[in-house]
N, C-alpha and C positions, 0 to 999 in steps of 0.2 A: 311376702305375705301371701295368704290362700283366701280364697271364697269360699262359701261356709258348704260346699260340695268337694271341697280338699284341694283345690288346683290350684294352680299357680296364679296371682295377678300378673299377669302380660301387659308390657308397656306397648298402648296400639301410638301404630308407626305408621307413614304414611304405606309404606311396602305390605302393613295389614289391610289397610281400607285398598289398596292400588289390586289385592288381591279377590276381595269381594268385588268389584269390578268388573277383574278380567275373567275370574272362574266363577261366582256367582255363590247362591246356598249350600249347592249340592258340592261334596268331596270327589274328585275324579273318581269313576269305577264304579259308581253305582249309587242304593239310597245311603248316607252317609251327611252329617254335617261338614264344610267345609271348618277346617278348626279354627279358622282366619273370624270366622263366623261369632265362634264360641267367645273367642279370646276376646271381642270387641262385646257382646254379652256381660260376661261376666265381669272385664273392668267397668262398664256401665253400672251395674248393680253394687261392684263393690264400692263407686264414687256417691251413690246415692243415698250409700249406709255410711260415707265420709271413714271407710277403712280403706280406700284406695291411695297407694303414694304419690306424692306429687309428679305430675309431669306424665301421668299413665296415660292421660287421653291426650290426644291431637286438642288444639284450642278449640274447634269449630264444636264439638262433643261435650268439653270440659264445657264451654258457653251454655250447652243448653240444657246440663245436669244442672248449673247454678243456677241457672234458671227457676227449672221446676223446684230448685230445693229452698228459693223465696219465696213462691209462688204457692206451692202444696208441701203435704205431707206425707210418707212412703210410712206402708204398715202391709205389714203378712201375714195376713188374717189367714186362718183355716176354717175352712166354712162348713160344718156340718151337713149333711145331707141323709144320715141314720144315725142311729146311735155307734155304729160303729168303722162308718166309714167319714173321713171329712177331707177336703179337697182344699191343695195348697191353693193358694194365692195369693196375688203380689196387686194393691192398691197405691190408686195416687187420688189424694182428695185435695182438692183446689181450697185455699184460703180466701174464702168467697163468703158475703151474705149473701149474696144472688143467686139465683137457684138456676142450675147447670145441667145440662146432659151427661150422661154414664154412658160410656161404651165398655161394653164385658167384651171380651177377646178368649173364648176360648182356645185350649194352645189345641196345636197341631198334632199330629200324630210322631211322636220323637221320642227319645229317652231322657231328655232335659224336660219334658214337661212346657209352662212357660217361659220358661229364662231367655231362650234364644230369640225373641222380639223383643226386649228390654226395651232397642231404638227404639219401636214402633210404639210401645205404650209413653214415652217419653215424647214424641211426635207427636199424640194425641192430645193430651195433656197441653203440651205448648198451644196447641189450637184451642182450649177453652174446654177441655169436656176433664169431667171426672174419670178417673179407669181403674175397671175390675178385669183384672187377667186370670184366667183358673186354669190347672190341669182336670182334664176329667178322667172319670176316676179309674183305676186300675190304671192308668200311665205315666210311665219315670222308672230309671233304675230303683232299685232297692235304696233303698234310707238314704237319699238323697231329700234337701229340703224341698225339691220342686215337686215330687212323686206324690199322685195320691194313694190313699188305701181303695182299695175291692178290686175284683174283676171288672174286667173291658168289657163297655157293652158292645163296642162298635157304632154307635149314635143309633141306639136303640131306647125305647120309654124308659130305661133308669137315666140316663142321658138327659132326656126331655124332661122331666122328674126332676132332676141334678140341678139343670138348667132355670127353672121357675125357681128356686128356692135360693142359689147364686144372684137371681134378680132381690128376692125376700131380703138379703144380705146387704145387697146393694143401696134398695130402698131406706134400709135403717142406718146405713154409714154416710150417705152420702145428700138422701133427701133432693135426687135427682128431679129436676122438670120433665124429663124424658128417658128412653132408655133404648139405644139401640147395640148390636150386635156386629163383631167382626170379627171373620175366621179365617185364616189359610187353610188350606187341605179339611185336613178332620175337622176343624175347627168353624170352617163353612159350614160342611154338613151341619154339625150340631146347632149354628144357629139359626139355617135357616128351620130345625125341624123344632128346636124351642122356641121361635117365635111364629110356628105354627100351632104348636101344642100348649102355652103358659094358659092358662084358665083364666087366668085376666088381661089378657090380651095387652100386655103388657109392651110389647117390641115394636116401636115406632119406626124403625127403619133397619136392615141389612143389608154390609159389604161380604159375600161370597167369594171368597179369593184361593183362584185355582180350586174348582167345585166341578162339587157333582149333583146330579138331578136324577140320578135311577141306580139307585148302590145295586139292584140286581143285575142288569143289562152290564154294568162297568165288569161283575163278575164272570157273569156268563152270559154270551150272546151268538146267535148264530148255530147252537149246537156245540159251541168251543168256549172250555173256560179258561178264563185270563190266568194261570197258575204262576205264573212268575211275579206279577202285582203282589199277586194273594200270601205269596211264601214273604217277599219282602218286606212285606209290611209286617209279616208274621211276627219275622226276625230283628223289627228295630221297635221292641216294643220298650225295652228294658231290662227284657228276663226270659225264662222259658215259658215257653206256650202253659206249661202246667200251672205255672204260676200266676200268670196274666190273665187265661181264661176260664170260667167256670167249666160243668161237665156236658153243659146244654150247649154252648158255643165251640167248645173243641169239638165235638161229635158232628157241628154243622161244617166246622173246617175241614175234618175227617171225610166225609161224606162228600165234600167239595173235590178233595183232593183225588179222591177214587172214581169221583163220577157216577155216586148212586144217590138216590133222591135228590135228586138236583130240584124236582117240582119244592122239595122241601127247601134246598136252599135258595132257589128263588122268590118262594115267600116271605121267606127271612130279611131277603134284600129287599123286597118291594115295603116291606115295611119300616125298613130305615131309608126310603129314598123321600125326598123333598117332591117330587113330581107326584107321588103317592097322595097330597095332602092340598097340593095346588088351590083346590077351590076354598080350603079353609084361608088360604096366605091370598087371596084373590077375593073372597069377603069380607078379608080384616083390612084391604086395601094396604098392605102391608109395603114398603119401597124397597125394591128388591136389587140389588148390584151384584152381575155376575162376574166371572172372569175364567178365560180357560185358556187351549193351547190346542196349537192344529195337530202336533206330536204329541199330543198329552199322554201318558205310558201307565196311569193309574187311573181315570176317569175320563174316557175316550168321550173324544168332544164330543161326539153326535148324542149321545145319551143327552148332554146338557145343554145341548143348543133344544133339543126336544121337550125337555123340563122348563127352559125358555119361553120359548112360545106360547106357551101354554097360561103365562103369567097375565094378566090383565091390571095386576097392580101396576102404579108407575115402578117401571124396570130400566135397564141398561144392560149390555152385554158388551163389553171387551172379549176380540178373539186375539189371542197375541201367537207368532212365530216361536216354536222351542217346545219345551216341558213344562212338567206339573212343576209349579213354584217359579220356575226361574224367570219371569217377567215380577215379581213381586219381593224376590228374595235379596236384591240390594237394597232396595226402600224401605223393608223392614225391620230390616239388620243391620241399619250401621251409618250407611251416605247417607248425607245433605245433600253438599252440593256440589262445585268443582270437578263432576267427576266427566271421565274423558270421553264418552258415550251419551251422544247425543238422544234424548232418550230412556234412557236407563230407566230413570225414575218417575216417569208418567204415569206407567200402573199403579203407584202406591200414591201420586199425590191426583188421580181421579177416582181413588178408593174414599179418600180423604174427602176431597170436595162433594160424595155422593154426600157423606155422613153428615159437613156442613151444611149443606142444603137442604139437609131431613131432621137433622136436629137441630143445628144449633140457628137454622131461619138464614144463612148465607145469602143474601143476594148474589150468587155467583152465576158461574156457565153452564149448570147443571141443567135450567130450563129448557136452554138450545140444543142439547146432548142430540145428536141420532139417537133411535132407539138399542141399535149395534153399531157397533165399529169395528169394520173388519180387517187387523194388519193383511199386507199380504205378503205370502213367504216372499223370501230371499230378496225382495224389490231395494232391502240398504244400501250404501255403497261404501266402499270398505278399503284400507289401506294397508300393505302389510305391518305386520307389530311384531316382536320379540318372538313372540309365540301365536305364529297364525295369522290373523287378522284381525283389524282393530275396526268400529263402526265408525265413519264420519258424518254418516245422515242415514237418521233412521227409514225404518221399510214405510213403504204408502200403509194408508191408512182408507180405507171406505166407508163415510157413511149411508145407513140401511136404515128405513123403517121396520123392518123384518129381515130376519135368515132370508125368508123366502123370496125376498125382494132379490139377494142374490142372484135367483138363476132366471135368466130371461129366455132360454132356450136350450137346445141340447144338438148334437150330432151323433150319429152312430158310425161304429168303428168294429166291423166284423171280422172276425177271427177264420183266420185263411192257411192252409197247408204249409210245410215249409216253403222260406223262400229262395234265395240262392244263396245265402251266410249258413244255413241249417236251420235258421229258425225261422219262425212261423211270421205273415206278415197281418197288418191291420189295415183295412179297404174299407172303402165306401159300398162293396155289392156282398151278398150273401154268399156263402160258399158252404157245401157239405161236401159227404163224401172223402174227407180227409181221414186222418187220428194220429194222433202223437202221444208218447208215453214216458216217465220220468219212474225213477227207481223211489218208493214213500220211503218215507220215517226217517229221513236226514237233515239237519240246519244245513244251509246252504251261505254263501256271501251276501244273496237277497237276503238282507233280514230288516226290518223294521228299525231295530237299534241295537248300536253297540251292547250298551248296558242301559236299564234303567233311567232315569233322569241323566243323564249323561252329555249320552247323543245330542237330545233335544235343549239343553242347557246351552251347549257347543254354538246351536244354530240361532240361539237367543243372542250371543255374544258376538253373531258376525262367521260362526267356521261351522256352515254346517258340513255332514258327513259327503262327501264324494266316493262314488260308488264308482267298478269298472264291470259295469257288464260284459264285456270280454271275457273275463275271469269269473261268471257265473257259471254254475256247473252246469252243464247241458245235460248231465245222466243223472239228474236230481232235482231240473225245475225244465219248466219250459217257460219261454220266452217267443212275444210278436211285438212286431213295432212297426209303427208310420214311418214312409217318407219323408224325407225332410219338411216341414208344415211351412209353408212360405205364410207371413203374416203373423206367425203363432196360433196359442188361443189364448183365452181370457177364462180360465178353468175356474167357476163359482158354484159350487156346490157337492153332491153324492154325488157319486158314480156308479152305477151298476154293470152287473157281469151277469149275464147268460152263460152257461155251456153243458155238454154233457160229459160224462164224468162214469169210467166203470174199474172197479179191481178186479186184479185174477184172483184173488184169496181173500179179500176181508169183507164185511158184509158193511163196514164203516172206513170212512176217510176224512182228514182231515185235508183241507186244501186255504195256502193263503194267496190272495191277489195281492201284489203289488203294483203301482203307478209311478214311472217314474219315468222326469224330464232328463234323456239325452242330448248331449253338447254337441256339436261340431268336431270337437277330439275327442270321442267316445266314453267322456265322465259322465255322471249322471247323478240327480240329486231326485231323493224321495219325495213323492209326491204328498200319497194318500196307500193305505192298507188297510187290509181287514180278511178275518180268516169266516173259514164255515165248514162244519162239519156234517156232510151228506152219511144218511143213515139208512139204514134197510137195503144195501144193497146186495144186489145177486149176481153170484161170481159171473164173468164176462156178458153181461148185460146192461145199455147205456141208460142212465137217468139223465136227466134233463135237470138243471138246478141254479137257483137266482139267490144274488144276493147284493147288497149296498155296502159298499165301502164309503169309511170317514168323510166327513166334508169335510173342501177343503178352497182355499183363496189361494189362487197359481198362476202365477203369466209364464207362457210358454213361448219361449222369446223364438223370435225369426228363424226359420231355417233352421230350430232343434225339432227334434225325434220323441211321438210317447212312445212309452214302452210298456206294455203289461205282462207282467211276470206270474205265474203261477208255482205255489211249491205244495209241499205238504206238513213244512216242520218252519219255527219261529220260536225263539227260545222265551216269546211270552210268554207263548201258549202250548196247553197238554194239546200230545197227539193223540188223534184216534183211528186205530188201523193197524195194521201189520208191515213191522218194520222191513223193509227188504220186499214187499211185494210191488207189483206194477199196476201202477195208473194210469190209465188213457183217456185221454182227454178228443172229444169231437165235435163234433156241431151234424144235428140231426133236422131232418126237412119241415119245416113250420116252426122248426123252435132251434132255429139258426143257432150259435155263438157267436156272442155279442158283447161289444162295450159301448155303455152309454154314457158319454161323455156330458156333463154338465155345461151350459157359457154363461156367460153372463154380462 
């Protein structure tokens, strides 16, 4: 038998769910669904429309289809929102006199539209609320049932627009007590900015999951814009760009891509960011749940720890170890329970418990919550598995009245001549007088990440990336490092970088800093990164140039090594500058090179 998208029904096996697991949403290699994903999707959906064959689901699955299917009623409404465009969606209305909460789930940004949480709205449901899931519009393959009609706004006002009227919907099918909002990725966005923007203030509470708070800054920051996001996402819409975006929105991607009007496409951005609107979601005292990633490769956390703060509604912030999705992406797709990873599933059942305690009156732990909770990297412990390593206790956890509660201090760590290895070293005293120079416009072994949600997926599951700086190219980055640090540190927060910075030939450069914890046997594991692009410069003539790198939560164990790494090229990010020309890099008198190291 097929699913009414043409595919096959999949018998899910324990070796499907053992696979969302160990690999998580994302498909090895980049953005991509894991098909492990899909396959557990769409027998969900076909068991729910009672076309799936016996024996498709695992019992614990089958249990909780039958469930909902005494319980509620499954209907795929398409909901209007013009006269010529209307947006699928997948409902489950409770057999209920009692009057219930609605959770809308806009889907994510994907080619399935919403099918691929199937779990997740099945999960919700089990907990007592009604659900509306919708694609917004312009996303899904072609004549798929999940696909809406029109072009993609990007969670821009036809979005928000979309949004109020998917409630209008809601209201009349369901006859909700309340209505709140759950999104991963795209889906955050959109609801934290329609339940800024519904005219009837309609959004009693929002789960934000793997979000963003400044869609401009995610794009472009520093002078450098994120182009490898921007293309990836381009590319998993469902179709060609001609087809997905109007002529207003290609022209801004266009423009993005070249590097001219960017003052345009950063207004573009600030008006689809959620920080943009704060005070409206801060008057409606709106309950706000974040969630991000210290690696996050499409919504770099500091943008959203920033959008954060800034809240005064009751909030929460989850920071988790990994990538965009992959702290959420087992819990929405598929596992219960049983699963081998201590762990695993606590981002999706404190997404849950926000929503309980905001809608449906939970007397739970939500009251006690920190106001953040900070993982912090690598702190699991881990045992070898088939492939890599397996979690056997999850990474510590901090709680924070604030971000800013993180950092109780700082040291600096100045940037000093070569040392005796060739490379530059990191001191406690100022030094000038020096300069070192690297060949621009090449990706190096320093890179942020393999691929995409990849890397940072890897490091969720227990195998983050190990690095050999050894094999860093010396005629294409420069590198300084500490002493061995007896004691470690306790790395809490942004990092900033001093230094001066001159080309023989471009009047612009690109340069990325890297952070990163060296081992005892010269492995190294990423810290923190962040690029920035120095402009107006005059051929061999030193500017002077600052800038903040990611935050980030890091214990810097006993007697390792930091290391700050400097390049010019990151396969995120466009370069700018002249390939094959030389940078030097120094430190000038009253405005040292410097790294300020965060504690906390």
């Amino acid at each position: 038998m097929t699913t009414a998208d043409g595919e096959p029904i999949a018998s899910i096996t324990d070796a499907t769910l053992a696979d969302i697991a160990a690999n998580g949403i994302w498909r090895s290699g980049g953005l991509d669904i894991n098909p492990s994903v899909l396959a557990v999707a769409r027998a969900l959906l076909a068991a729910v429309q009672g076309t799936a064959p016996a024996g498709t689901l695992p019992e614990e699955l089958q249990e909780l289809v039958n469930r909902i299917l005494r319980e509620a009623g499954i209907t795929f409404p398409r909901i209007p929102v013009t006269q010529e465009i209307g947006l699928s969606a997948f409902a489950i209305k409770r057999k209920t006199s009692e009057p219930c909460p609605v959770v809308i789930v806009p889907a994510g940004w994907n080619p399935y539209g919403w099918m691929p949480f199937m779990a997740g709205y099945l999960s919700l449901a089990a907990r007592g609320y009604h659900v509306l899931a919708y694609t917004p519009r312009g996303i899904g393959k072609p004549d798929l049932p999940y696909t809406s009609e029109g072009f993609i706004d990007i969670a821009g006002p036809d979005d928000w627009a979309d949004g109020s009227k998917v409630i209008d919907h809601a209201e009349g099918l369901f006859e909700p007590n309340k209505v709140g909002f759950m999104g991963l990725s795209y889906g955050s966005g959109i609801s934290q900015l329609v339940a800024a923007h519904d005219k009837k203030n309609r959004v009693a509470a929002v789960a934000a999951l793997s979000t963003w708070g400044n869609l401009a800054t995610s794009l472009y920051d520093n002078g450098t814009r994120h182009s490898e996001a921007v293309q990836t996402l381009v590319d998993f819409t469902g179709d060609t760009e001609d087809k997905k975006f109007d002529e207003k929105t290609r022209q801004i991607l266009q423009d993005f891509r070249d590097g001219r009007n960017m003052e345009g496409v950063v207004d573009w951005g600030t008006e689809r960011s959620p920080e943009n609107y704060v005070d409206i979601t801060n008057a409606r005292g709106i309950p706000t749940f974040y969630s991000n990633t210290w690696h996050e490769s499409l919504f770099p956390v500091g943008e959203a720890i920033a959008a954060f703060e800034k809240i005064t509604a009751p909030k929460h912030l989850n920071l988790w170890i990994g990538d965009h999705g992959a702290p959420e992406g087992a819990g929405i797709t598929g596992l219960a329970t049983g699963t081998p990873f201590p762990g695993l599933l606590t981002p999706m059942r404190e997404a849950y418990a926000w929503l309980d305690h905001h809608l449906l009156g939970a007397d739970n732990e939500v009251p006690d919550w920190p106001v953040v909770n900070s993982q912090v990297m690598f702190t699991y412990e881990t045992v070898p598995a088939v492939i890599g390593r397996r979690i056997t206790v999850p990474a510590r956890r901090e709680p924070l009245r604030s971000w800013a509660e993180a950092t109780t201090g700082s040291e600096s760590w100045y940037l000093n001549g070569n040392g005796g290895n060739g490379d530059g070293t990191l001191s406690e005293k100022p030094s000038t007088g020096w300069s070192r120079d690297f060949t621009a416009g090449h990706e190096t072994a320093a890179t942020a990440m393999d691929d995409i949600m990849d890397t940072g997926q890897k490091e969720w599951f227990g195998n983050p990336k190990r690095y050999k700086p050894a094999d860093f190219e010396r005629n294409r980055l420069l590198l300084w490092s500490t002493e061995e640090l007896t004691g470690g540190r306790r790395i809490r927060g942004a990092a900033t970088i001093r230094l001066a910075v001159r080309s023989d030939e471009a009047d612009a450069t690109t340069l990325v800093a890297y952070l990163f914890d060296v081992a005892a046997d010269g492995s190294a594991r990423i810290i923190t990164h962040e690029p920035f692009t120095a402009t107006g410069l005059r051929a061999g003539t030193d500017r002077t140039v600052s800038w903040t790198l990611q935050p980030a939560a890091h214990d810097l164990p006993d007697g390792h090594r930091l290391a700050l790494v400097v390049n010019s090229r990151d396969k995120l990010y466009a370069f700018t500058g002249k390939k094959d020309s030389t940078t030097t890099i120094t430190s000038l008198t009253g405005e040292e090179a410097v790294l300020e190291l965060p504690l906390g």
